[in-house]
C-alpha positions as CSV (number, residue, x, y, z in Angstrom):
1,X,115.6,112.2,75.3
2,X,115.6,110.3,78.5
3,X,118.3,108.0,78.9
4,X,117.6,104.0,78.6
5,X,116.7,102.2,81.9
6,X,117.3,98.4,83.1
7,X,114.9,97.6,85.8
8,X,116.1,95.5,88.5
9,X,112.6,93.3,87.7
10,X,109.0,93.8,85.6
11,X,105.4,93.1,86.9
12,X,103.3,92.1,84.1
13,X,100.1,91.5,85.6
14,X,97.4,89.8,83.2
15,X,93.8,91.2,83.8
16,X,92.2,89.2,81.0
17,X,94.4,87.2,78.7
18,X,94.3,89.5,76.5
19,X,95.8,92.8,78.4
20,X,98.2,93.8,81.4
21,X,99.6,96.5,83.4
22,X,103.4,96.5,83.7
23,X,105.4,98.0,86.7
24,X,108.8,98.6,86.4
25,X,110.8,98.0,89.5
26,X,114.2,99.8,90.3
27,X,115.2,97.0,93.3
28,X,114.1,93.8,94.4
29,X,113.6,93.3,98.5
30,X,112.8,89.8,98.4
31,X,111.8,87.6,95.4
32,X,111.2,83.6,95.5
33,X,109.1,80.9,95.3
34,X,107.0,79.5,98.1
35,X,105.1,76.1,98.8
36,X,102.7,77.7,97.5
37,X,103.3,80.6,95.1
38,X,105.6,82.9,93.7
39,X,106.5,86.1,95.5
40,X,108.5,89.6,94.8
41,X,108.6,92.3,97.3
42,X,110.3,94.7,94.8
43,X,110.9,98.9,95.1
44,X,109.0,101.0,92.4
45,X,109.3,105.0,92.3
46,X,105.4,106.1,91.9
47,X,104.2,103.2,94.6
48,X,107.0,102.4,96.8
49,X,107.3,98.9,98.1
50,X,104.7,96.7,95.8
51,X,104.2,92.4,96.5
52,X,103.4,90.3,94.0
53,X,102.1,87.0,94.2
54,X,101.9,84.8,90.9
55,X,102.7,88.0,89.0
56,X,99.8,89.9,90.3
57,X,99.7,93.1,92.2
58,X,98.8,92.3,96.2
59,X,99.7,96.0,97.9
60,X,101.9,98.7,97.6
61,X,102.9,101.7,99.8
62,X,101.5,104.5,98.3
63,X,97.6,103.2,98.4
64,X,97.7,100.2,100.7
65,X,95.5,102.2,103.2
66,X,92.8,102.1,100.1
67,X,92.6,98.4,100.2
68,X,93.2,98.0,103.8
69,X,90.5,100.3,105.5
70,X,88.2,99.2,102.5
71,X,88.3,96.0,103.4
72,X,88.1,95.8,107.1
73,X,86.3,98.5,108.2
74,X,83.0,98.2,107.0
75,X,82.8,95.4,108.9
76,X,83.7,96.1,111.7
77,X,81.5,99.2,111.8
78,X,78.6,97.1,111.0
79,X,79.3,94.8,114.1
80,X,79.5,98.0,116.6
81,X,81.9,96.5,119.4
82,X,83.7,93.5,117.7
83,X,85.6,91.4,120.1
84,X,87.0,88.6,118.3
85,X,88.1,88.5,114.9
86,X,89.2,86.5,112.5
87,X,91.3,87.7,109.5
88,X,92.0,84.8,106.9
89,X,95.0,85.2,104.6
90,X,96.4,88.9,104.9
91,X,100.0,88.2,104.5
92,X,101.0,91.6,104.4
93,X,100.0,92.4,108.3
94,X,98.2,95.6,106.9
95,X,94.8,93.6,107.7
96,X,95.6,92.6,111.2
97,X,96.9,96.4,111.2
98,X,93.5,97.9,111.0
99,X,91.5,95.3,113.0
100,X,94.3,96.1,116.1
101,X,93.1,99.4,116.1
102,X,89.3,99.0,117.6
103,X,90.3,99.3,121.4
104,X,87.3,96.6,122.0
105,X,89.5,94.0,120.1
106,X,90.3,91.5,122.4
107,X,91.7,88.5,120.2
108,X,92.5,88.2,116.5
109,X,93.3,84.9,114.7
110,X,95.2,85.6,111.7
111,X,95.8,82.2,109.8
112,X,98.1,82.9,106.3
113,X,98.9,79.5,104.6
114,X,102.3,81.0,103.4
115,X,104.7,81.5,106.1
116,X,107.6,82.5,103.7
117,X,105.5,84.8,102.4
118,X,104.3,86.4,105.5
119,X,108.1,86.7,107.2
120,X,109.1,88.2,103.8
121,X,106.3,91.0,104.2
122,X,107.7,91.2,107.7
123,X,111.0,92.1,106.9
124,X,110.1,94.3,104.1
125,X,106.8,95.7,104.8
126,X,107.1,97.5,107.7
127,X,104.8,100.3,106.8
128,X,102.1,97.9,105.8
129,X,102.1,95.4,108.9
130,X,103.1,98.7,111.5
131,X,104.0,96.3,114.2
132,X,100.9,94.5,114.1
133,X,102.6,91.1,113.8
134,X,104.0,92.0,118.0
135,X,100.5,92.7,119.2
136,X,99.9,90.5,122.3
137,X,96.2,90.2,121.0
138,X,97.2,88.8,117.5
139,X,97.4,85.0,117.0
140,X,99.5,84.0,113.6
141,X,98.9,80.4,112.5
142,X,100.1,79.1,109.3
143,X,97.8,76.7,108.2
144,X,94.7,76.0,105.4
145,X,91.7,78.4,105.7
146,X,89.5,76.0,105.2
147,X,90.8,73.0,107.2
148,X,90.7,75.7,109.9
149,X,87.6,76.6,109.5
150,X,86.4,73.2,109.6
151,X,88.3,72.6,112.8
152,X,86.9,75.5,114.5
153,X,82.9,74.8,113.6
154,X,81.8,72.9,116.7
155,X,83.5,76.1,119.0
156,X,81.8,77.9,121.6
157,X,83.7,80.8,120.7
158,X,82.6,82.5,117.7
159,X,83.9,85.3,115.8
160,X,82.6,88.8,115.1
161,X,84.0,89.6,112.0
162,X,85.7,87.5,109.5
163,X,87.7,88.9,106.8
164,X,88.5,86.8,103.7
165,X,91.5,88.6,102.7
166,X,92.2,86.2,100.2
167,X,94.7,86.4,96.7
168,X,92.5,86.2,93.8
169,X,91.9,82.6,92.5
170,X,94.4,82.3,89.6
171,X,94.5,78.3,88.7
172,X,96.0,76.3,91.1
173,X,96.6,79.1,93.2
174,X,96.5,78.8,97.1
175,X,92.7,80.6,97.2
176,X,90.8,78.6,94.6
177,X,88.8,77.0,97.2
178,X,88.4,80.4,99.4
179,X,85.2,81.3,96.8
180,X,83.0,78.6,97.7
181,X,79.5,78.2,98.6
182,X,81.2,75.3,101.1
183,X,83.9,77.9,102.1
184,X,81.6,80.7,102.9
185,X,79.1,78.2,104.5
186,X,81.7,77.4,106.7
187,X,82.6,81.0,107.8
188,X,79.2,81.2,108.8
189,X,79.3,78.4,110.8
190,X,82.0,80.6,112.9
191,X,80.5,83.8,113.7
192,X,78.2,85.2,115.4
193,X,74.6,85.8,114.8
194,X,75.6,89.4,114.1
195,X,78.9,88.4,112.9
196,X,80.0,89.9,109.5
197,X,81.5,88.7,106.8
198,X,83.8,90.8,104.4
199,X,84.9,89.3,101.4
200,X,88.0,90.2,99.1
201,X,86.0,89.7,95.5
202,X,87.8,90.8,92.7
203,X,87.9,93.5,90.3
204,X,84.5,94.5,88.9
205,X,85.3,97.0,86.4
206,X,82.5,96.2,83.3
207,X,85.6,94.0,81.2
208,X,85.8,92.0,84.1
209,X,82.7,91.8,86.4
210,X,81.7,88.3,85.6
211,X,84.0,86.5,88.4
212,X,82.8,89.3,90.8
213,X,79.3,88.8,90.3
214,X,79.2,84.8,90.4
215,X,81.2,85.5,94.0
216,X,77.9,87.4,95.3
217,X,75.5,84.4,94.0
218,X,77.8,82.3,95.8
219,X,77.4,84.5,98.7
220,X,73.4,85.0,98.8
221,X,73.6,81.0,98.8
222,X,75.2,81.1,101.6
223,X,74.2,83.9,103.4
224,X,70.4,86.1,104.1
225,X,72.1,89.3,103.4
226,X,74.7,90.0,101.0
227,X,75.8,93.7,100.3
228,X,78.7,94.3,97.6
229,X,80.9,97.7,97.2
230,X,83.8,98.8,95.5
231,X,87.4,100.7,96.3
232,X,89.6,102.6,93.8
233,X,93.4,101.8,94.4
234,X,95.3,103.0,91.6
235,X,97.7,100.1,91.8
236,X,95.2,98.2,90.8
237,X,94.4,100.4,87.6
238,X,90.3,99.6,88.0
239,X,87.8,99.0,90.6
240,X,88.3,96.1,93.3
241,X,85.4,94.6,94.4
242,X,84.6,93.7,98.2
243,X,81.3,92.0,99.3
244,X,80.1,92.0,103.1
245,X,78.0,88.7,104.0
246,X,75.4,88.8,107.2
247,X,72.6,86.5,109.0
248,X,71.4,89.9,109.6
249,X,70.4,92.6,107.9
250,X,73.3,95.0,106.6
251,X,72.5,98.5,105.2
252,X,70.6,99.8,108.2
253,X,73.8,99.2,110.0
254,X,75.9,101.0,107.5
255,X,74.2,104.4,107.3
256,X,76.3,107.6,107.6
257,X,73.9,108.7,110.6
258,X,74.8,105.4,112.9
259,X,79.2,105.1,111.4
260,X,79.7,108.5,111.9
261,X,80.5,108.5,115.2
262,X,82.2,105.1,115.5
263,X,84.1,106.2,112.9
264,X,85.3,109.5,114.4
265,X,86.0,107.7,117.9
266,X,88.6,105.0,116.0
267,X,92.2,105.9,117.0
268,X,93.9,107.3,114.6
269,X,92.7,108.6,111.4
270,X,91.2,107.1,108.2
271,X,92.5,108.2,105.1
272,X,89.8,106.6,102.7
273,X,87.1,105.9,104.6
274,X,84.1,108.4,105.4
275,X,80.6,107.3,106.8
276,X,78.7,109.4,104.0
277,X,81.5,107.8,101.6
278,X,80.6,104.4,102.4
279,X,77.0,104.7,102.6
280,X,77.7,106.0,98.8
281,X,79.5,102.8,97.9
282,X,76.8,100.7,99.2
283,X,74.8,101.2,96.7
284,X,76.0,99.4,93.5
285,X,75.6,100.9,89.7
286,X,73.6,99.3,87.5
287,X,75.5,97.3,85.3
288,X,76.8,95.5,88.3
289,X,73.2,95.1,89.6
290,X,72.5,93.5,86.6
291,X,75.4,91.0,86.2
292,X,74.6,89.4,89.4
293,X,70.8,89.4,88.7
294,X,71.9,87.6,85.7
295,X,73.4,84.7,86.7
296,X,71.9,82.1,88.7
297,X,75.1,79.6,89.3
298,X,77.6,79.8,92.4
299,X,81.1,78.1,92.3
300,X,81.4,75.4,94.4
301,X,84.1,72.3,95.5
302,X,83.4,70.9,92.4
303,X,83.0,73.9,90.0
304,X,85.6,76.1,92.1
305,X,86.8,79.6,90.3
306,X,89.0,79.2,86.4
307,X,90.4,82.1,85.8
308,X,92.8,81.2,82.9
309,X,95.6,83.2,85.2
310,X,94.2,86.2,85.0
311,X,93.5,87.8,88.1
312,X,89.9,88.9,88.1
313,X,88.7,86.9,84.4
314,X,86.2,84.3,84.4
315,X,87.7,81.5,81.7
């Protein structure tokens, strides 16, 4: 019989109010409470190094690279050559990490409203960020997304990719107003006519799909050409959802014959992402097809995301 443990702390992280996935954590790196939300950098033996904000599940060692390539580099496939990026929230580094490593990156404006948080991931993180924090290319500026975004409208220079790595919009959490029709409207406002958008969008497993799907409305009202897809990260214990956003089209620029060599050029390796693989995930099952054909409303200022603090639930 094995012997009785103490963790050093417990991650209960809510997916509906009604059920949660518990990790047990055997140290605690960093643990506090920000401006803006709670935070726990904590040691667990299956994942390694996990972060938690507002007692749900950011990253962890073992499957970051899941998340990270998922996220970024669809997009930045889709663009071809991206020079200038913008990477909104992405406290971890890990973002910034895989943006750095397209040699015709030639600026990145990283802008994370939580500066505690970020210098905790920092310190403890190090084989999530990788140094990317120390790149003379990256620009760290710890302010609103949105006020930023505002700021930055009337610019001559525009961004090629943007990447809304945002937290999930638990109630009055620091993203609520990151899952806008005003918020994405001003993203597009910043890049490029080619410029893409990629869009952290919640889980979409069939429990929880709702909040996903009302993010793509929001994003067709924005946006000509909206293309969701999904990763598998088994800290997160379902599928994530991540949506790419375009003035211009979007699949004819993500086939496996036009990413595969892109792909194969990028320094270093990808341990996720494959052209055929993506090409694959760009085409959404049915029941998600069918949730966002359903629903004709979009979250706005005024009508922002309620998600009863659970992660990826629509209250």
């Amino acid at each position: 019989m094995a012997e009785p443990r103490e963790p050093a702390a417990v991650v209960r992280e809510f997916v509906t109010p009604y059920d949660a996935f518990v990790h047990e954590l055997t140290a605690v790196h960093a643990r506090g409470r920000s401006a803006f939300q709670e935070f726990l950098i904590g040691e667990n033996p299956a994942f390694g190094r996990i972060l938690s904000l507002d007692g749900v599940v950011q990253s962890t060692e073992a499957d970051e690279f899941i998340y990270h390539e998922g996220i970024v580099q669809p997009a930045m496939l889709a663009v071809g050559d991206p020079r200038r990026v913008l990477v909104l929230g992405g406290g971890e580094g890990a973002t910034a990490r895989e943006v750095l490593r397209w040699p015709s990156v030639t600026h990145v404006d990283m802008v994370d409203i939580d500066a505690e948080v970020v210098a905790a991931c920092r310190a403890h993180l190090p084989l999530h960020h990788q140094g990317s924090f120390d790149d003379p290319r990256l620009v760290l500026r710890h302010t609103d997304a949105v006020a930023f975004l505002h700021d930055r409208a009337g610019d001559d220079e525009r961004y090629d990719v943007v990447i809304s790595d945002m937290t999930d919009p638990v109630d009055d959490g620091p993203a609520t107003f990151c899952f806008t029709r005003e918020y994405f409207g001003a993203v597009s406002d910043v890049l490029t006519d080619d410029g893409v958008l990629a869009v952290q969008a919640g889980p979409l497993s069939p429990v929880e799909v709702a909040l996903h799907a009302k993010v793509v409305r929001t994003l067709r009202s924005a946006f000509p050409y909206v293309a969701p897809y999904s990763i598998d990260a088994p800290c997160y214990s379902r599928p994530l959802g991540f949506v790419l956003a375009s003035r211009r089209g979007l699949l004819d620029r993500l086939t496996a014959e036009r990413t595969t060599g892109p792909l194969a050029r990028l320094p270093g390796r990808t341990d996720w992402l494959t052209a055929a693989a993506l090409e694959g995930r760009l085409d959404p099952p049915p029941y998600l097809v069918r949730a966002i054909e359903e629903r004709d409303d979009v979250y706005t200022d005024s009508t922002p995301p309620a998600t009863g603090h659970s992660a990826g639930w629509e209250a």
